[in-house]
C-alpha positions in Angstrom: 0.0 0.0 0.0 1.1 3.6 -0.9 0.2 6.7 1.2 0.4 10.0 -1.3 1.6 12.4 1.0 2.2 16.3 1.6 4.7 18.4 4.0 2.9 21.7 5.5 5.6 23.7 7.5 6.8 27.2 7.4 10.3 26.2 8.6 12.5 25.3 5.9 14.9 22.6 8.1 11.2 21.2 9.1 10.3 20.8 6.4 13.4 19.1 4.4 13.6 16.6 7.4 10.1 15.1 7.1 10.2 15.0 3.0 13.7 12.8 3.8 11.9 10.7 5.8 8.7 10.1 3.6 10.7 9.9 0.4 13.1 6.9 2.2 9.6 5.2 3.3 8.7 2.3 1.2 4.9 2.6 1.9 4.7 6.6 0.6 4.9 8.6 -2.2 6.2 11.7 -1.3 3.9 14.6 -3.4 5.4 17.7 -2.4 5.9 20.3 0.2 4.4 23.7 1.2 5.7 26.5 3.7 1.9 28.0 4.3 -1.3 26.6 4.8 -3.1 28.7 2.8 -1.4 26.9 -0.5 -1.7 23.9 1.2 -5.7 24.0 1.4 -5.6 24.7 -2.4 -3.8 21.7 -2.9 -5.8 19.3 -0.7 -9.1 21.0 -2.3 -8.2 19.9 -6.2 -6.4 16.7 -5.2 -6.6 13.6 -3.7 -3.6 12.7 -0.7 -3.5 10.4 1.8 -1.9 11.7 4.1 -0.8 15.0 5.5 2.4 16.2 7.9 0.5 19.0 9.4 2.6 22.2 11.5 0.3 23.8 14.0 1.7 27.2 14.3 2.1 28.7 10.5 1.2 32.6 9.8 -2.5 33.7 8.7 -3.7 30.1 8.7 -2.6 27.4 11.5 -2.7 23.9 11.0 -6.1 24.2 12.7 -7.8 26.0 11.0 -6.7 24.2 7.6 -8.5 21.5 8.5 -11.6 23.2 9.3 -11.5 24.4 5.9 -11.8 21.4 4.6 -15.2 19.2 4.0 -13.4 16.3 4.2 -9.6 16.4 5.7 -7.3 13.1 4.5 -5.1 11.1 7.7 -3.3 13.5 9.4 0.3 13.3 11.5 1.2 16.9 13.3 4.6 17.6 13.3 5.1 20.8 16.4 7.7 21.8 18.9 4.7 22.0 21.1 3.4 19.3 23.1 0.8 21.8 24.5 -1.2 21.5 20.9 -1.4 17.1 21.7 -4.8 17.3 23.2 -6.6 19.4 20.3 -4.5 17.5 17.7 -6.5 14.2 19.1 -9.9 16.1 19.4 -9.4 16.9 15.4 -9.1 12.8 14.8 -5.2 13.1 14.1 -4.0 9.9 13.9 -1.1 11.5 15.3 1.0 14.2 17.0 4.7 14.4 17.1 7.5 16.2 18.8 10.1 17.7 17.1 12.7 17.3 16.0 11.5 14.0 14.7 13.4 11.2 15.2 13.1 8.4 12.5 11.6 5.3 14.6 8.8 8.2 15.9 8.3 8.7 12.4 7.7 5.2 11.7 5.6 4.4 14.2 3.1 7.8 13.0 3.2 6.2 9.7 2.2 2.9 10.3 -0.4 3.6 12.6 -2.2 5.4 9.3 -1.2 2.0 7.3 -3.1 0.1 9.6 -5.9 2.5 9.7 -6.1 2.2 5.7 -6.0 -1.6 6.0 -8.8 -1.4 8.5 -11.0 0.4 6.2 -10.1 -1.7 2.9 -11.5 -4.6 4.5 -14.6 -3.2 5.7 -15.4 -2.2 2.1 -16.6 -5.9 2.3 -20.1 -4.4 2.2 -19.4 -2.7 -0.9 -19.4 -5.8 -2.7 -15.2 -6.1 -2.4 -12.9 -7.4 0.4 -9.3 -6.9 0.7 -7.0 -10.0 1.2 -3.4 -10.0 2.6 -1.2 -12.7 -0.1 2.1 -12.6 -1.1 2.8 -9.6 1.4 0.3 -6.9 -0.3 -3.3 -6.5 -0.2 -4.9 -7.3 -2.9 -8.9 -6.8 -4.0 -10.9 -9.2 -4.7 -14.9 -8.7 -5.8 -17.5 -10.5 -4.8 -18.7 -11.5 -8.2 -15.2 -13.1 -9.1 -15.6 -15.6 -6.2 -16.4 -19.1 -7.0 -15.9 -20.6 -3.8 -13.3 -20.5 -0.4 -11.5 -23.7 0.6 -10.6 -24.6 3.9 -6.7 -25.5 4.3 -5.8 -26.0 7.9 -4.4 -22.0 8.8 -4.8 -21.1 5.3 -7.9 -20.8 2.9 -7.8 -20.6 -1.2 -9.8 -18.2 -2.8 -10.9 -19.9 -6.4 -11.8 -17.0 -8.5 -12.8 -16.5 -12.0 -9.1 -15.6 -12.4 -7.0 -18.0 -10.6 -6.9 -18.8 -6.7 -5.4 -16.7 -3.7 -3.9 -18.5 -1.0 -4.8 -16.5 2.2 -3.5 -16.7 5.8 -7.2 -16.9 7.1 -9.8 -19.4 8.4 -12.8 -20.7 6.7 -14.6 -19.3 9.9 -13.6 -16.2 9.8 -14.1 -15.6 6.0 -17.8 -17.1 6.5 -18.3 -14.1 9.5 -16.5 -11.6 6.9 -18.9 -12.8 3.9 -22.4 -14.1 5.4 -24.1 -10.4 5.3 -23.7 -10.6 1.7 -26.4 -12.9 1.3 -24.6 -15.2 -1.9 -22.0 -17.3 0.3 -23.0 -19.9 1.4 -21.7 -22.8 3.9 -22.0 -26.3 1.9 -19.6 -28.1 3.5 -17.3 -28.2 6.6 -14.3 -27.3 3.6 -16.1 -25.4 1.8 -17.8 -21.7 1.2 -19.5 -21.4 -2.2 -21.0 -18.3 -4.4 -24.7 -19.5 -4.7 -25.0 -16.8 -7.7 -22.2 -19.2 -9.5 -23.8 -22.5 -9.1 -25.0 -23.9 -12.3 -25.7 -27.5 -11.0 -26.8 -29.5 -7.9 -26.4 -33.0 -8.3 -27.1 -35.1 -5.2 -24.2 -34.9 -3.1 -22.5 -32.0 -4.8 -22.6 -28.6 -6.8 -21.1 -28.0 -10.0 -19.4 -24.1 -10.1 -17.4 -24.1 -13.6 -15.3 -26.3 -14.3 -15.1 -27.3 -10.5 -17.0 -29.9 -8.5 -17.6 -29.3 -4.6 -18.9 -31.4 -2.1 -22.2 -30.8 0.2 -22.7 -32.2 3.5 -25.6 -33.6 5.0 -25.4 -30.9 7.6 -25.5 -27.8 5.1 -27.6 -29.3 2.3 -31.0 -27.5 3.5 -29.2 -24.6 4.2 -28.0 -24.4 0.3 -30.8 -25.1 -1.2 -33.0 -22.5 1.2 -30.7 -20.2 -1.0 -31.4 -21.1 -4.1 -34.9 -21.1 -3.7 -34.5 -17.6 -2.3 -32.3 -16.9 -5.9 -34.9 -18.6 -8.2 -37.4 -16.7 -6.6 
């Protein structure tokens, strides 16, 4: 994941130190820098960042007031040589407030806590008709209406898409709590989690998705075909 970033911060030695530090950060892409807030709000107005290393004390507009300008502020870190400012950087929703001078592992730590707050909300997009899965060390979106069915394996689950499969450090449990709102997943067998929208045959013992064959249980059989009937309806 890549946070697009901006500098605000009338000093100059500020401001160099914090575009070091976002430019030698693998997870952002530095944008650009601005010494007064009131370019800044310009900026943020007619484009789209992530993420914003916000001064408090600038001339004509504070970091403060920036933000109220906006209808709808991106992540923000404040960067400040006062600690006095904390309280109402937290009553804004910062996801952080830092002393300078900024020392690189305080950096990192402001940084990931917005990372994590990003993640957070990818996977809740689940309700959008999307969820994100961590494989192969990135995140990775999957739609709902690519999924043919979740297989269980042990710590891991595969994802069999329209596409290919995704092996994902999950549970079948879990992805069953993270997909049963939906309404078209489906528990058929102890293994396995189909798309009911992508069945295109139930024999006895067993649906037919694609090319692929999966097994149903005794134990979910009623509950499977309670959804197709509720499909075909």
């Amino acid at each position: 994941m890549k946070l697009r970033c901006i500098v605000v911060d009338d000093e100059t030695m500020a401001r160099a130190s914090v575009k070091h530090l976002c430019q030698t950060h693998e997870n952002i892409e530095f944008d650009c820098a601005f010494e007064n807030a009131k370019d800044a709000l310009h900026y943020l107005k007619h484009n789209h960042v992530d993420l914003v290393f916000l001064d408090v004390e600038m001339p004509d507009l504070n970091g403060f007031q920036l933000l109220k300008s906006l209808e709808s502020a991106p992540n923000v870190i404040f960067t400040t040589s006062h600690k006095s400012y904390a309280f109402d950087a937290f009553e804004v929703k910062a996801v952080d407030f830092i002393s300078k001078p900024i020392k690189s592992s305080r950096f990192q730590e402001a940084v990931q806590k917005v990372l994590d707050l990003e993640e957070l909300k990818q996977s809740n997009g689940a309700e959008e008709g999307y969820i994100y899965v961590k494989t192969d060390g990135k995140l990775t979106r999957v739609e709902y209406t690519d999924i043919l069915y979740i297989e269980s394996m042990k710590d891991y689950v595969n994802i069999r898409t329209k596409a290919g499969r995704l092996v994902v450090h999950s549970t079948l449990k879990k992805m069953q709590e993270t997909l049963e709102e939906d309404g078209r997943f489906v528990r058929v067998h102890r293994s396995f989690i189909c798309n009911v929208n992508q069945v295109v045959d139930f024999l006895k013992n067993e649906i037919i998705i694609g090319d692929y064959s999966l097994p149903v249980s005794r134990a979910h059989k009623q509950g499977l075909l309670l959804h197709l009937r509720d499909k075909s309806a």
